[in-house]
N, C-alpha and C positions, 0 to 999 in steps of 0.2 A: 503254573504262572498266574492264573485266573485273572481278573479283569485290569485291565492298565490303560490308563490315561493317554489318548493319543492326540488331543487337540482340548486347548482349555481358551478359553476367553469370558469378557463379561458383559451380562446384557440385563434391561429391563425384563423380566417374564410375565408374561399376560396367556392368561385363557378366555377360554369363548365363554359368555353367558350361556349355563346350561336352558335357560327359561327361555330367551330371545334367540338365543343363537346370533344373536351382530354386536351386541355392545361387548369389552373387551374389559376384562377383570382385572386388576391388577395383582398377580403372585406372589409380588414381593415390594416389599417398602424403597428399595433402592435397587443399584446396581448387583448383581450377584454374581458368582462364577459359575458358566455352562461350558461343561465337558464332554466329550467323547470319549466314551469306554468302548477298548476291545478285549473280550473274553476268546481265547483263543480256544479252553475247550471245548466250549461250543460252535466255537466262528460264528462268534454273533456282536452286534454293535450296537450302543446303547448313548441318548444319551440323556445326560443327570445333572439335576441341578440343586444344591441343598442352600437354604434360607436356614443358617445355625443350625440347630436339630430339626426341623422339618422340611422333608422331599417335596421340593413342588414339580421337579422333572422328574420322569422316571418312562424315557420313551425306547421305545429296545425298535429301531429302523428298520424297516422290510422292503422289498424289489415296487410296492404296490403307492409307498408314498411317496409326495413331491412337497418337496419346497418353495415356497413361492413369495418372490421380493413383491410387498403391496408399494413399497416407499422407495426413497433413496437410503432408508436408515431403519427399516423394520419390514422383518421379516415372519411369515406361518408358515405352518405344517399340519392333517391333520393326523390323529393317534385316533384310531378305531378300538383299537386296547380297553385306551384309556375314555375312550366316548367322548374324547375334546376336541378340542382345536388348540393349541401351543403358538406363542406370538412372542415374538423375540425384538426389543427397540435396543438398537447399538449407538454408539456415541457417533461412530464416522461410517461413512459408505465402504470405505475398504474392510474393517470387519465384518461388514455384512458379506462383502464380495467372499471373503475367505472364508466364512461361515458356510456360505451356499455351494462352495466349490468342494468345503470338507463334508458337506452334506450328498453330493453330488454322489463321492469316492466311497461313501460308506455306503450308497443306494447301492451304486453297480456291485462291491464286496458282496451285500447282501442277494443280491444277485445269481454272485456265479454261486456264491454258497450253494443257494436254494436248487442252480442247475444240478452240482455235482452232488446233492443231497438225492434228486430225484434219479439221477445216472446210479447213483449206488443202489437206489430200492432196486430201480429194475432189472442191473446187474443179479440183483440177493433172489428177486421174484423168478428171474428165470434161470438159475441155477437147482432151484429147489418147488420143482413146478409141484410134484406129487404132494409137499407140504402144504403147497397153496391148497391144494384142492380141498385139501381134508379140513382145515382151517383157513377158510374164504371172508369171514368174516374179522381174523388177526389181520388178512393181506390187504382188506378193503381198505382198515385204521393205518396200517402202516403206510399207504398209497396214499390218503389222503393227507395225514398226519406228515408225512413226508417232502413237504413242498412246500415248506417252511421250516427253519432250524428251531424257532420259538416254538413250534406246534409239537415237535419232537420232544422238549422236555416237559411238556404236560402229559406225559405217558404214565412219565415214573410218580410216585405218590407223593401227595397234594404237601403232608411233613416236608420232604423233600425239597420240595421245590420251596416252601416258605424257607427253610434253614437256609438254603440256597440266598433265595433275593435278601434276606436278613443278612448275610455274610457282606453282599453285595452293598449293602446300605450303608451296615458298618464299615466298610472300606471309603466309601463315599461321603460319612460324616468325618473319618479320621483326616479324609483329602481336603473335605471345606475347612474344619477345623485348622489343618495347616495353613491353607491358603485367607482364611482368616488373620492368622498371626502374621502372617506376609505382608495383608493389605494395612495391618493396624501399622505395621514398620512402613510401610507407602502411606499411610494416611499420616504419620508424626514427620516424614520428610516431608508432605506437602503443605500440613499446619506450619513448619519451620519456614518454609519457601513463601507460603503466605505472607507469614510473619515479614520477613526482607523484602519480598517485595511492596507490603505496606507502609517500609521504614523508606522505600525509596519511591514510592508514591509520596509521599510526604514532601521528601527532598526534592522529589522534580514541582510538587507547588510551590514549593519555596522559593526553585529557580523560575519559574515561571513567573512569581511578583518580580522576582530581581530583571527578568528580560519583559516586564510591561514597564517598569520603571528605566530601563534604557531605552524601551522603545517610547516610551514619553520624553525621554531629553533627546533623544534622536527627532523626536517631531519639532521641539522648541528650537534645535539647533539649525535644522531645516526651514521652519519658519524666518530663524534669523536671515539664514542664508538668503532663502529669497526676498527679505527686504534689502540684503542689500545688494543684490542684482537689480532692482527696484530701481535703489540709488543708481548704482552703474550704467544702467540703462540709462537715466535722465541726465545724469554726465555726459554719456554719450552724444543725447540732445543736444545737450549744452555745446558739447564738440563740434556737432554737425552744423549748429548755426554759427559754431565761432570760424568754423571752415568756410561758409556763407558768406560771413563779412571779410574770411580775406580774400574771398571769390571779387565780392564786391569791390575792397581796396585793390587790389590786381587790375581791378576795370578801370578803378580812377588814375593807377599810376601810368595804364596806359595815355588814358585820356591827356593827364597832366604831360607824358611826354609829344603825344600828341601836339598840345597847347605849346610847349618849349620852340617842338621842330617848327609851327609855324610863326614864334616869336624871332625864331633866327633866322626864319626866310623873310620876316620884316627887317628883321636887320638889317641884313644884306642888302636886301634894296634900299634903307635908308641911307649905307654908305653909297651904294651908286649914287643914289639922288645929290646925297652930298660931294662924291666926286665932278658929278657933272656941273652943278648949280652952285657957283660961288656964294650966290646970297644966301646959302641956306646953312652957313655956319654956322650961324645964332642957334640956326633951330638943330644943329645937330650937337654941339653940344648938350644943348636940351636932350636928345635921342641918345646920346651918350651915358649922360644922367641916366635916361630912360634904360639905358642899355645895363649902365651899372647897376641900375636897380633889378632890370630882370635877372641878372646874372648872382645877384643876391641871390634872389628871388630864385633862380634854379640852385644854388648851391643850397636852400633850407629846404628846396624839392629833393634836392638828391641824400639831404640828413635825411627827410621823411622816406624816402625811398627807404632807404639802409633801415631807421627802424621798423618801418612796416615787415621789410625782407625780414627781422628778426624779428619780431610777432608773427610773424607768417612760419619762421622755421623753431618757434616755441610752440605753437598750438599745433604744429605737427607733431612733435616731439611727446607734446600732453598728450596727443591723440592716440598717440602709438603706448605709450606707457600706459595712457586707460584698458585700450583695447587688449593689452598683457594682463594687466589686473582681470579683466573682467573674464578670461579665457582660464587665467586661475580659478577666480571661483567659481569657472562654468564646473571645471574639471573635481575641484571638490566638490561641489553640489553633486554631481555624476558619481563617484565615491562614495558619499552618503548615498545616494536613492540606491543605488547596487547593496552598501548595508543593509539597508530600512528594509528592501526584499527578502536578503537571506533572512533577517531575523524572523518575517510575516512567514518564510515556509519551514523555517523550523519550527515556529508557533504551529502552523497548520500538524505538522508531522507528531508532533507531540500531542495534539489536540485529538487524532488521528490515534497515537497510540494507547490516550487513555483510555 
């Protein structure tokens, strides 16, 4: 089967300054793909990273290393191998998380590997004790060589093992190479996606003039409105003092009847006087006159009455018809200002989503 891809993702690569050892180098001009390889005949885990034809990962995991989140979005490790340090910047915390947890699963592998690597020498050493003896020095290399899977294939000769990671490489340039042709097909979809969404950035400026120029005649027509709530209001003035004068005529017509009732309690008495006092027929005649006069005199009180009472029950009437008006344009004015907002928070939301 030989080495197979078990986790791929992509990330910034960075190594350590070999000089300082703190400043942090960059591997690669962009984003790249970093994979996990498992070589099943070795049961060993690797992983690889290739920039076009050149390997800038090339880390084979062991029980001894750790992974460690320095950020919310970048990650190290070191490679003793390699004499580095490996640094990894991801787009989102979640591939980091899944990075470190795939890093995790391939420690403990490397792990039980290295246990059951060491359970079999000692199985082999103490089956074949007499061989040990005579060849103490094959069983010391195999014992120590034995407690790591990577240590084990630098037994066999040095050809070997270069043919070997050469194969490995090759497999690794053919995998970037595809995954190459992959992203250039993800990079002409996202050039394309650009491209629309520039065509509709365009067209949301566009509505964006067209909704500052409705919200500029939404302001003039608001302006209007409140002049003439302006107006309405000082009608209503007008109202409350015409309401005032027929407070006031109310007072005089009482008054005036007032003036009548005791015009006819002189009456009255003057017919007594005249019933009692014969000599005073001159004069009541006269009182008579006087009488017919007052009685003119109340019957243009009682026209004034009447019109007053209809000037009194017209300015109510105006009153009530203002205060309808003005309850209208309360209510559209309230209409408007509820627009004028929705439009100020889709402004904001769009402003928000550019």
């Amino acid at each position: 089967m030989g080495e197979q891809p078990i986790y791929t993702t992509r990330a910034h690569v960075f190594q350590i300054d070999p000089s300082t050892k703190k400043n942090w180098v960059p591997a690669s001009k962009q984003a790249v793909t970093v994979s996990y390889f498992y070589d099943s005949t070795r049961n060993s885990n690797r992983i690889i990273s290739v920039d076009g034809s050149k390997v800038i990962i090339n880390s084979t995991i062991t029980p001894n290393m750790t992974f460690t989140k320095t950020s919310q979005k970048f990650g190290q490790w070191p490679d003793s191998r390699a004499n580095t340090v490996f640094g990894l910047g991801f787009s989102s915390e979640q591939q980091l998380a899944r990075f470190a947890e795939k890093f995790a699963e391939v420690k403990e592998s490397a792990k039980l590997a290295r246990d059951k690597s060491q359970e079999k020498q000692e199985t082999l050493s103490n089956q074949s004790p007499e061989s040990g003896r005579e060849t103490p020095s094959t069983n010391q290399a195999s014992s120590i060589n034995g407690t790591d899977d990577e240590k084990i294939s630098h037994v066999g000769p040095e050809a070997a093992v270069l043919k070997s990671e050469n194969d490995r490489l090759k497999s690794a340039v053919e995998l970037s190479n595809t995954n190459a042709k992959k992203w250039e097909t993800e990079l002409q979809t996202l050039r394309e996606n650009n491209a629309r969404l520039v065509d509709a950035l365009q067209e949301s400026s566009a509505n964006v003039e067209s909704w500052k120029k409705q919200l500029s005649a939404c302001k003039e027509e608001s302006d209007t409105l409140r002049e003439k709530i302006a107006e309405l209001e000082a009608q209503c003035a007008e109202a409350d003092q015409e309401k005032q004068k027929n407070a006031q005529l109310t007072v005089r017509v009482q008054e005036l009847e007032a003036e009548l009732s005791d015009k006819e309690q002189e009456l009255e008495n003057l017919r007594k006087q005249a019933e009692i006092i014969p000599q005073l027929m001159a004069e009541c005649e006269s009182i008579t006159t006087k009488l017919q006069a007052a009685e003119a005199k109340n019957g243009d009180l009682e026209g004034r009455i009447g019109s007053l009472q209809l000037d009194i029950d017209d300015s109510q009437q105006k009153q009530n018809d203002m205060k309808s008006e003005l309850k209208k344009f309360m209510d559209i004015l309230d209409g408007k200002i509820d627009e004028l907002h929705e439009f100020r928070q889709g402004l904001s939301r769009l402003g928000v989503d550019n």
